[in-house]
BAVEX-764435 format. One record per atom (N, C-alpha, C): residue in three letters; x, y, z. Coordinates in steps of 0.2 Angstrom, whole numbers, padded with zeros to 4 digits, always signed. Layout:
<pamis>
AlaXYZ
...
</pamis>
This chain:
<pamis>
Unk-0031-0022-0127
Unk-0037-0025-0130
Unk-0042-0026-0124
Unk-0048-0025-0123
Unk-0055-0025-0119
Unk-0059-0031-0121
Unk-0060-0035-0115
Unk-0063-0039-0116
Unk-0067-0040-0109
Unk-0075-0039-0111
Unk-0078-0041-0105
Unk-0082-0049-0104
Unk-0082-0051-0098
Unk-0088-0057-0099
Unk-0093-0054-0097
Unk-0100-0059-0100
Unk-0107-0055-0097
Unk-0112-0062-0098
Unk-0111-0064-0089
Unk-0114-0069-0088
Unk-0117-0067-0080
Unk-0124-0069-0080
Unk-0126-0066-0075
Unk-0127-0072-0068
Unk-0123-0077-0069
Unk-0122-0082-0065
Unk-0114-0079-0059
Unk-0114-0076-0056
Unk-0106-0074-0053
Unk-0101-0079-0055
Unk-0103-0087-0053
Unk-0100-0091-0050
Unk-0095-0093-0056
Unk-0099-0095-0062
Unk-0100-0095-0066
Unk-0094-0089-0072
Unk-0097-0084-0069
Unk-0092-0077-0075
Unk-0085-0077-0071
Unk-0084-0078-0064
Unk-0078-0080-0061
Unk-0075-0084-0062
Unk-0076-0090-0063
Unk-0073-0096-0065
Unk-0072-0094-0072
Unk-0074-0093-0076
Unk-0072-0091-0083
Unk-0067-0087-0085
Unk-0066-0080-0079
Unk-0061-0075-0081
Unk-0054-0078-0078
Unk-0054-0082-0073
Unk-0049-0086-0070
Unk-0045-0090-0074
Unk-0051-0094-0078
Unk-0046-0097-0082
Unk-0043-0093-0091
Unk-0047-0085-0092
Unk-0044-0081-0095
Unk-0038-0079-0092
Unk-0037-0079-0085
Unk-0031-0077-0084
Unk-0027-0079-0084
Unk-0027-0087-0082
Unk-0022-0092-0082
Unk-0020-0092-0089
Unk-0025-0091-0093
Unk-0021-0092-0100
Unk-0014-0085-0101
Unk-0015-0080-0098
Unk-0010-0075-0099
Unk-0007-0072-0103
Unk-0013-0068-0108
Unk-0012-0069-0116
Unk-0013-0060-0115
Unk-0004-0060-0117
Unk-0003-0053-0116
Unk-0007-0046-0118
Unk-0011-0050-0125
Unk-0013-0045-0129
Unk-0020-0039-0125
Unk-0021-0044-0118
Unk-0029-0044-0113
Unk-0026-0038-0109
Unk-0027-0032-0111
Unk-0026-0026-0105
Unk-0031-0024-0099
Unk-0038-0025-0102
Unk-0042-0025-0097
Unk-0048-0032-0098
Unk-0048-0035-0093
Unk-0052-0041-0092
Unk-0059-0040-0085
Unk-0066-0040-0088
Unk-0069-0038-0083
Unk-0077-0043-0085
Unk-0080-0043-0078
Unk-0087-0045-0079
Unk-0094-0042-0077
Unk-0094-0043-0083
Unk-0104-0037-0083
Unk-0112-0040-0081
Unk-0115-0040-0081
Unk-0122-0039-0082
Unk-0127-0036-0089
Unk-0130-0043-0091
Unk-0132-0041-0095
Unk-0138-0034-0097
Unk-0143-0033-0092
Unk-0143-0027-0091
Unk-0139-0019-0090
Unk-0133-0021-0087
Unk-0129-0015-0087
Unk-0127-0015-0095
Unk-0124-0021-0099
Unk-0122-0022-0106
Unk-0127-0016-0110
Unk-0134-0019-0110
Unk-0139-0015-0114
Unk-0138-0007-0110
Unk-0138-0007-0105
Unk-0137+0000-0105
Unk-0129+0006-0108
Unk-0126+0001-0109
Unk-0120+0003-0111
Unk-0120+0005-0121
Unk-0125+0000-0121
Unk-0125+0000-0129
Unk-0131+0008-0130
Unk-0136+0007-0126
Unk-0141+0012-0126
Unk-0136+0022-0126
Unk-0132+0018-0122
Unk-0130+0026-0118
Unk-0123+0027-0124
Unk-0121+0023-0129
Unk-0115+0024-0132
Unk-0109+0025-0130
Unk-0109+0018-0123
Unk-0102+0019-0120
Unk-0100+0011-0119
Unk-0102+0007-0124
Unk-0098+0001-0126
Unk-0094+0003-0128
Unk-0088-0002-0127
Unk-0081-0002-0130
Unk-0076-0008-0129
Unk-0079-0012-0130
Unk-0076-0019-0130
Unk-0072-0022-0138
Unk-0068-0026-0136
Unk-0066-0029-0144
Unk-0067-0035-0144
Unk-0069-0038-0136
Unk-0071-0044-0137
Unk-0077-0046-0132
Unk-0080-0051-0132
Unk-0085-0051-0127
Unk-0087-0060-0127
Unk-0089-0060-0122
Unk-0090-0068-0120
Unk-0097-0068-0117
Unk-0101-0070-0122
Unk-0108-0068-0118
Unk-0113-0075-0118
Unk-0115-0077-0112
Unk-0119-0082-0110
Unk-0127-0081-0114
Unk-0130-0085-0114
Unk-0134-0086-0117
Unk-0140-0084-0113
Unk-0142-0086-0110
Unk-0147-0092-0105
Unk-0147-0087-0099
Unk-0148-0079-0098
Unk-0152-0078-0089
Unk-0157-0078-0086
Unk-0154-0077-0082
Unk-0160-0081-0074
Unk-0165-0074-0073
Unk-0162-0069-0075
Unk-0164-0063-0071
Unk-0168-0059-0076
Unk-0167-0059-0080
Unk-0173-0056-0086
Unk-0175-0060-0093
Unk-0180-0056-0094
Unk-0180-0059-0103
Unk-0177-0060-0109
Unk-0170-0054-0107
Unk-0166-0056-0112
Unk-0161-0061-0114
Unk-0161-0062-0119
Unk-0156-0069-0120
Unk-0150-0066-0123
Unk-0146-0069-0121
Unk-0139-0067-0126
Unk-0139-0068-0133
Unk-0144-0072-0137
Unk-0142-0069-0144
Unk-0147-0063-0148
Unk-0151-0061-0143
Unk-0157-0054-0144
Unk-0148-0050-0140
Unk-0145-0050-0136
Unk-0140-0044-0134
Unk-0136-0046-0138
Unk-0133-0053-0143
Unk-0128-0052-0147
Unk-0131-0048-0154
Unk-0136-0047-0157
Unk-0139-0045-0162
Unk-0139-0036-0161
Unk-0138-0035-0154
Unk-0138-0026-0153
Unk-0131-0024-0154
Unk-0126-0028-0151
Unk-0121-0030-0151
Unk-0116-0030-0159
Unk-0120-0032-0163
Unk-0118-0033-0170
Unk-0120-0026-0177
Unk-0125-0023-0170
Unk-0129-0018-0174
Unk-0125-0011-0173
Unk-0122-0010-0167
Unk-0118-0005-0163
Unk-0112-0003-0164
Unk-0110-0012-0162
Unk-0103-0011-0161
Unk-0098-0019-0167
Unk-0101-0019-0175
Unk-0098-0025-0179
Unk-0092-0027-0179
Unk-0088-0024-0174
Unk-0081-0025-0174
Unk-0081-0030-0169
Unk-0083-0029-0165
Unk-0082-0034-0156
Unk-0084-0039-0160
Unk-0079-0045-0158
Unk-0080-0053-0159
Unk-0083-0057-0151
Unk-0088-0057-0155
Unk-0093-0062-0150
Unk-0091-0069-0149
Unk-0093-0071-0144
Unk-0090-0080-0141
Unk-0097-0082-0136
Unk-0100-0085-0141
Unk-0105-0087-0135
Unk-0102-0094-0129
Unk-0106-0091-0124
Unk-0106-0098-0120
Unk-0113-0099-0117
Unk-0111-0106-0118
Unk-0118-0110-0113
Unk-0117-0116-0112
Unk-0123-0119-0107
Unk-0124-0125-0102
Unk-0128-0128-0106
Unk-0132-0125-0112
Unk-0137-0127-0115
Unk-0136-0131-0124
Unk-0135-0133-0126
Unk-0133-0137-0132
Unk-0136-0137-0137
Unk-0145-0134-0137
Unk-0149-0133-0138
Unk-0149-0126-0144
Unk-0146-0121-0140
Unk-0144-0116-0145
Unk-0139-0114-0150
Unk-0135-0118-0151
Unk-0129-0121-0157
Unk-0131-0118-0162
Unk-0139-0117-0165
Unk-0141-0117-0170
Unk-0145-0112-0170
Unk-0147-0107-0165
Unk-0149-0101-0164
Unk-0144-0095-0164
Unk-0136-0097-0162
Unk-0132-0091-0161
Unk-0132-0089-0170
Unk-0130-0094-0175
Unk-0130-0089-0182
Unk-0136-0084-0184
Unk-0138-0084-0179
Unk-0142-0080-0182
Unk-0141-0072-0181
Unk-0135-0071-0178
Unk-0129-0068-0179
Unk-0123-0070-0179
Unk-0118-0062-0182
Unk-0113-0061-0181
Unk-0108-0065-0177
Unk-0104-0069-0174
Unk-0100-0073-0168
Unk-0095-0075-0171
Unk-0089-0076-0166
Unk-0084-0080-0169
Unk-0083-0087-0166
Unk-0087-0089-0161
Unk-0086-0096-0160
Unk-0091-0097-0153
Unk-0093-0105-0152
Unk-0100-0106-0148
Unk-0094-0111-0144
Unk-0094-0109-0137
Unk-0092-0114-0133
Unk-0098-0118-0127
Unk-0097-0123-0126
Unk-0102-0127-0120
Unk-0096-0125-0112
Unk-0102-0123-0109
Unk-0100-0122-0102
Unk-0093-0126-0099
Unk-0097-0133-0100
Unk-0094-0140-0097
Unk-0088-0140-0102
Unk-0085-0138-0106
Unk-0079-0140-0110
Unk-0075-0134-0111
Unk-0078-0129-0108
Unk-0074-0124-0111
Unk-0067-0123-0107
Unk-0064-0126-0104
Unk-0057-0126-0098
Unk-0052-0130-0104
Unk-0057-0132-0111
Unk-0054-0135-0119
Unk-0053-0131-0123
Unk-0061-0130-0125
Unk-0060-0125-0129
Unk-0062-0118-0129
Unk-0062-0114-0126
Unk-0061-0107-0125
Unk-0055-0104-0125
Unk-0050-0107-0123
Unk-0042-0106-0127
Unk-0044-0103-0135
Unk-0046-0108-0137
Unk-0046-0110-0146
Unk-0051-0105-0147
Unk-0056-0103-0145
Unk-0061-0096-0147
Unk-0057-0090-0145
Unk-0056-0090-0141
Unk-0049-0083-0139
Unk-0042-0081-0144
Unk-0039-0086-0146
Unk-0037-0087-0151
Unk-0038-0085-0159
Unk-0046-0088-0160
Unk-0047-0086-0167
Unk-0053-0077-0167
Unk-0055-0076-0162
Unk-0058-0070-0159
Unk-0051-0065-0161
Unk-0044-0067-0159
Unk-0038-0063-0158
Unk-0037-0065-0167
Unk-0037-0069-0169
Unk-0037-0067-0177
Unk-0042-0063-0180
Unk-0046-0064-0180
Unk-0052-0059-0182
Unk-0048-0051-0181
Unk-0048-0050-0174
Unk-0045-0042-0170
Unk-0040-0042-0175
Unk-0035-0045-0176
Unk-0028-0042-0183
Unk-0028-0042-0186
Unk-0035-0044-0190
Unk-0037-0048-0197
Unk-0039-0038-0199
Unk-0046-0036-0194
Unk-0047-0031-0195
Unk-0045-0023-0193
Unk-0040-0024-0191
Unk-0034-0019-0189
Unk-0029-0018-0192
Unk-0028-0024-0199
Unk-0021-0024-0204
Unk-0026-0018-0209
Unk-0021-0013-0210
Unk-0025-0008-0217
Unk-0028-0004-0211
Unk-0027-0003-0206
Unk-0030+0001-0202
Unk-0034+0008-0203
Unk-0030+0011-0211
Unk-0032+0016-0210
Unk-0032+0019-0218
Unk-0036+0023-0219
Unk-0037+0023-0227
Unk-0034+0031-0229
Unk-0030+0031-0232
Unk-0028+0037-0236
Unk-0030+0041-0240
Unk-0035+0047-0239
Unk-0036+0052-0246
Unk-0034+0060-0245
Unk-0034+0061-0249
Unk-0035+0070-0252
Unk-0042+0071-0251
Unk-0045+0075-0248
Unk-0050+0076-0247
Unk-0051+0086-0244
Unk-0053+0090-0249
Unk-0055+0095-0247
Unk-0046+0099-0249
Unk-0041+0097-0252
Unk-0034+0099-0252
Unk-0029+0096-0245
Unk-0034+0091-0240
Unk-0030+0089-0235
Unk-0030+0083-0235
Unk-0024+0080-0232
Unk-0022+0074-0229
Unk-0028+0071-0224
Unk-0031+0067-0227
Unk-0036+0063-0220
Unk-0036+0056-0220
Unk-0035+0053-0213
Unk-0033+0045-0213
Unk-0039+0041-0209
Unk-0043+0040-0211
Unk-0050+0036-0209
Unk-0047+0030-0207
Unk-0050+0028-0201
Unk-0050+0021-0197
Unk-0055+0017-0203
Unk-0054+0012-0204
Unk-0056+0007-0209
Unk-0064+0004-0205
Unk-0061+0006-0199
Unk-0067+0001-0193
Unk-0075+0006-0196
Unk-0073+0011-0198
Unk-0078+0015-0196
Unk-0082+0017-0205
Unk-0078+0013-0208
Unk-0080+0013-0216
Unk-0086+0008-0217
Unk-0090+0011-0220
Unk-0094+0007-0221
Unk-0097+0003-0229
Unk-0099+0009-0234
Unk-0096+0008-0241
Unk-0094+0013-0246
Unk-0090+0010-0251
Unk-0089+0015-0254
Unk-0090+0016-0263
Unk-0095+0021-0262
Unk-0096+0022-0271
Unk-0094+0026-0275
Unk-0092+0025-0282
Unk-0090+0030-0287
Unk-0094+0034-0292
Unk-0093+0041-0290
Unk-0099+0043-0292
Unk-0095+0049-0298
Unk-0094+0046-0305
Unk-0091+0050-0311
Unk-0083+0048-0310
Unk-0080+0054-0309
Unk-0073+0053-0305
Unk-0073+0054-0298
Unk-0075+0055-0294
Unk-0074+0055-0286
Unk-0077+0049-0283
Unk-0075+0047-0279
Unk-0076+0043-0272
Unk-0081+0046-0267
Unk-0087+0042-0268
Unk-0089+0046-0260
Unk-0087+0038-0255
Unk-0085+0042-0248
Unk-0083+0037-0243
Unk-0089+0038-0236
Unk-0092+0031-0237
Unk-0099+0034-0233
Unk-0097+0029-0224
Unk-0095+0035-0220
Unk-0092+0034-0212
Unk-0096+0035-0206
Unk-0092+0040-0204
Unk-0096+0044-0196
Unk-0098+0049-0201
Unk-0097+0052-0207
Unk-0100+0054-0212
Unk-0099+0055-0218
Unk-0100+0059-0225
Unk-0098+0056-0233
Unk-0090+0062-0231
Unk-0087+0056-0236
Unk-0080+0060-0238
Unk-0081+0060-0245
Unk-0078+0065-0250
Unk-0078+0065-0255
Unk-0068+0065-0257
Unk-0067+0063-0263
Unk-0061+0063-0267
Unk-0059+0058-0270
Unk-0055+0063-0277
Unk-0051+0059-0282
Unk-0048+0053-0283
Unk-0050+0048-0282
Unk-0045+0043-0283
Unk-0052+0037-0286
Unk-0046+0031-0289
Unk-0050+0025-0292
Unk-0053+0021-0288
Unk-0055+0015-0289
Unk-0059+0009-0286
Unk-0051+0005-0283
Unk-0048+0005-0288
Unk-0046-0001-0288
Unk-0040+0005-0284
Unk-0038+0008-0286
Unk-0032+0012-0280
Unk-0035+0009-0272
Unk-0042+0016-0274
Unk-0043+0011-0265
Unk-0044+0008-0262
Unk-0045+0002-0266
Unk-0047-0007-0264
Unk-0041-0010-0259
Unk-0034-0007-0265
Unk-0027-0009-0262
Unk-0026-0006-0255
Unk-0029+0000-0252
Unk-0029+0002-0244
Unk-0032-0003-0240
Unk-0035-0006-0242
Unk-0043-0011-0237
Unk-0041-0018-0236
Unk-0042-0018-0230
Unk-0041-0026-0226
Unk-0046-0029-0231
Unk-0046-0036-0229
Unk-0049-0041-0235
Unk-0057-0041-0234
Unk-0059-0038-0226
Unk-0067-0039-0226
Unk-0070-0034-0233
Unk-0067-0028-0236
Unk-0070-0025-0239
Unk-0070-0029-0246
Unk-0073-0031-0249
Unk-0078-0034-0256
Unk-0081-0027-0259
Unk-0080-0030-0267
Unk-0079-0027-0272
Unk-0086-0032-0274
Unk-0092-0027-0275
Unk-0100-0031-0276
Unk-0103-0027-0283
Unk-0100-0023-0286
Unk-0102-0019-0292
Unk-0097-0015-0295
Unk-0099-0013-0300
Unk-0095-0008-0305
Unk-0094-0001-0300
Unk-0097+0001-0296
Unk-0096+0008-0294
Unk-0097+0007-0285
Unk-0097+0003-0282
Unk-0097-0001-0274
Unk-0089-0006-0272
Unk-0089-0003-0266
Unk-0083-0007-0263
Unk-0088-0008-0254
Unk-0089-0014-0252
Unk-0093-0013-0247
Unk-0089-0016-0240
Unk-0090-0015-0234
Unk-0087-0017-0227
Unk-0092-0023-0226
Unk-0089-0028-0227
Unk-0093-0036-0224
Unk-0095-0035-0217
Unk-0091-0031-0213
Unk-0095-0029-0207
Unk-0102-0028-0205
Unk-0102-0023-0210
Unk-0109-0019-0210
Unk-0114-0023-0215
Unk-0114-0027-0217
Unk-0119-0031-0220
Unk-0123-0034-0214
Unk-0133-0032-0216
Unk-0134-0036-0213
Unk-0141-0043-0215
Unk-0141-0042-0223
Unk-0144-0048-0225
Unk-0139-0048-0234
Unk-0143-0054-0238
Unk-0141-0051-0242
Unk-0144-0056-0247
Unk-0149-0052-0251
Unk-0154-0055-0257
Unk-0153-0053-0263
Unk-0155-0059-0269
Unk-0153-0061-0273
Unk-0150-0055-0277
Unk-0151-0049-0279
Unk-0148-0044-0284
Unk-0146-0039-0278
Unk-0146-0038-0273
Unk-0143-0032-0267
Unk-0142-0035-0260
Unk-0139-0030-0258
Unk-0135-0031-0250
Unk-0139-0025-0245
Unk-0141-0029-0239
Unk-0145-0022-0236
Unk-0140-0024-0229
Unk-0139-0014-0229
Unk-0134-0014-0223
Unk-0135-0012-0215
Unk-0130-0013-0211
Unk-0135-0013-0205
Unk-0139-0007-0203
Unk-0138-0002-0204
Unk-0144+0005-0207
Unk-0149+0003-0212
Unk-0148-0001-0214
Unk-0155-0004-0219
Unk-0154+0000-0226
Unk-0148+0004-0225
Unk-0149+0005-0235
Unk-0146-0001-0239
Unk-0148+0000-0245
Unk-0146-0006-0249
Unk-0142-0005-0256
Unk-0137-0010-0257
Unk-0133-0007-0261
Unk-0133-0015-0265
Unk-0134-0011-0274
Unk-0135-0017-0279
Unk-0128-0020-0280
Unk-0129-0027-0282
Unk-0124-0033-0282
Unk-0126-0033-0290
Unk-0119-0031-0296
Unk-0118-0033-0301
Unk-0117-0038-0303
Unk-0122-0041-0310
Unk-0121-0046-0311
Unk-0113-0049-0313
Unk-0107-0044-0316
Unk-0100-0048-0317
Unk-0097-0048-0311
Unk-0102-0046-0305
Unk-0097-0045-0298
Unk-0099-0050-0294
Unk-0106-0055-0294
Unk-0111-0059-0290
Unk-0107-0064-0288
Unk-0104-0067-0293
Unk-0100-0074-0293
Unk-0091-0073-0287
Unk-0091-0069-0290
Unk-0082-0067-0284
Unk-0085-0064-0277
Unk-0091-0060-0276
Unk-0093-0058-0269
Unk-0096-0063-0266
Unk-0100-0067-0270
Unk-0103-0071-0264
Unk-0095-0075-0261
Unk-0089-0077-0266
Unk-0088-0080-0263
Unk-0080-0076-0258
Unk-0080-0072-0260
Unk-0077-0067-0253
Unk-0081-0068-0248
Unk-0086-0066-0249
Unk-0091-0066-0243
Unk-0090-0073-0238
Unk-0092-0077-0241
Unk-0092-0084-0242
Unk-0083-0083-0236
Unk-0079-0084-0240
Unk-0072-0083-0236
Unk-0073-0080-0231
Unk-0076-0071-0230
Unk-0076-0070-0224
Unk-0080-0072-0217
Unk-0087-0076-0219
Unk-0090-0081-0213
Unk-0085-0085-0211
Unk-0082-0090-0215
Unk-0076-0095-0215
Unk-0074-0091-0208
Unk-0069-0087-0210
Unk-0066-0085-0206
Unk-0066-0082-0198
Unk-0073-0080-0197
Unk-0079-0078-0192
Unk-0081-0085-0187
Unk-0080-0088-0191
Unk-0083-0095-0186
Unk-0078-0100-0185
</pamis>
C-alpha cells in the first residue's frame, strides 16, 4: 500500500513520516514525501498512484491550497483516502468540501494520526472487499476491478457496465448487487451506482464526477439517501 505526504514545510513532512514509521503498520510498503506542485503534476501527467495521502493545507510556496489539490485528488483518483493536516483550525470546515477520511491539527497529531491511518486503512478494505465483478461478456470470462466501476444500468435484459469503458451482459440487478462492496447503492429501478463517483447530489438525480447524471427513483430515494448517508459516516 502507497502512501505519500505532501507538505511543502521539509521539517514539518519529516517529522510526520517519522512518526508513520514509528507506528510500523505492516500494511505501508512504500512511505514517501512530495511537493505539492510535483502532486499536480503527477495528477496532470496520470501517474498518481497512491492509496493514501496526507496532505497539508496551508503552502508557503504557491497559491495552491490543499483542499483545491484534494478536490483534483477526488476527481482522478476517488479511491485514495485523503487525511488532511494542518497548523490552522480555521479550516475544519473548508476540508468537507471534499471527499476525506479525517482532519488532524499539526500540534496533536503525535494523538491522533494513529486514529486517521487506522480508519484511512478501513476505508482501503472496506473498498477492496468484492474486489472484482464477474460477467459473461461477449461469450468470455471477464473480472472488472470494482475500483473502476462507475455505474450500472439495465437496459431490457442486459447490463450495461459503465468503467474504463461500456461492458455489456446478461445478468439481473439484484445478481449483480450481491458481487459489489457496500459503496455501490441501489438509487432506481434500472441504476446501481459507485458512491465513489458521486459528485453532488439534487433533489430527484445524482451528478457524477464526469458530470453525467443519473435519476434517483422515487421507491428508491428513502434507502439511498440513507446508504449514502452510511457511506459518509464511514468516510469521516
Amino acid at each position: 500500500m502507497r502512501l505519500i505526504i505532501c507538505d511543502d514545510v521539509q521539517e514539518d513532512a519529516f517529522k510526520t513520516k517519522e512518526l508513520i514509521e514509528d507506528y510500523n503498520i505492516k500494511e505501508f510498503t512504500y512511505i514517501d514525501i512530495t511537493q505539492p506542485d510535483i502532486l499536480l503534476k503527477e495528477i496532470d501527467n496520470k501517474t498518481f498512484d497512491y492509496d493514501i495521502i496526507i496532505l497539508d493545507i496551508e503552502y508557503h510556496r504557491t497559491d495552491l491550497n490543499g483542499i483545491e489539490l484534494g478536490r483534483r485528488i477526488n476527481e482522478y483518483a476517488p479511491l485514495c483516502n485523503i487525511i488532511y493536516l494542518s497548523d490552522v483550525p480555521d479550516f475544519a470546515s473548508d476540508v468537507y468540501e471534499t471527499k476525506h477520511c479525517y482532519f488532524v491539527m499539526k500540534k496533536n497529531q503525535h494523538i491522533t494520526l494513529k486514529r486517521a491511518l487506522e480508519k484511512a486503512l478501513e476505508i482501503y478494505y472496506e473498498n477492496n472487499d468484492k474486489c472484482a465483478l464477474h460477467i459473461i461478456c461477449n461469450y468470455n470470462d471477464v473480472y472488472l476491478s470494482t475500483k473502476i466501476i462507475q455505474y450500472i444500468t439495465r437496459e431490457n435484459r442486459k447490463l450495461k457496465i459503465i468503467a474504463d469503458k461500456t461492458y455489456e451482459c446478461y445478468m439481473g440487478l439484484n445478481d449483480c448487487k450481491k458481487q459489489l462492496p457496500k459503496k455501490f447503492v441501489r438509487c432506481h429501478t434500472g441504476y446501481i451506482i459507485n458512491a465513489d463517483y458521486i459528485k453532488s447530489i439534487e433533489s430527484n438525480k445524482i451528478c457524477m464526477m464526469d458530470n453525467r447524471e443519473i435519476p434517483i427513483g422515487r421507491v428508491y430515494k428513502d434507502s439511498f439517501m440513507l446508504h449514502y448517508l452510511e457511506y459518509l459516516g464511514r468516510r469521516i
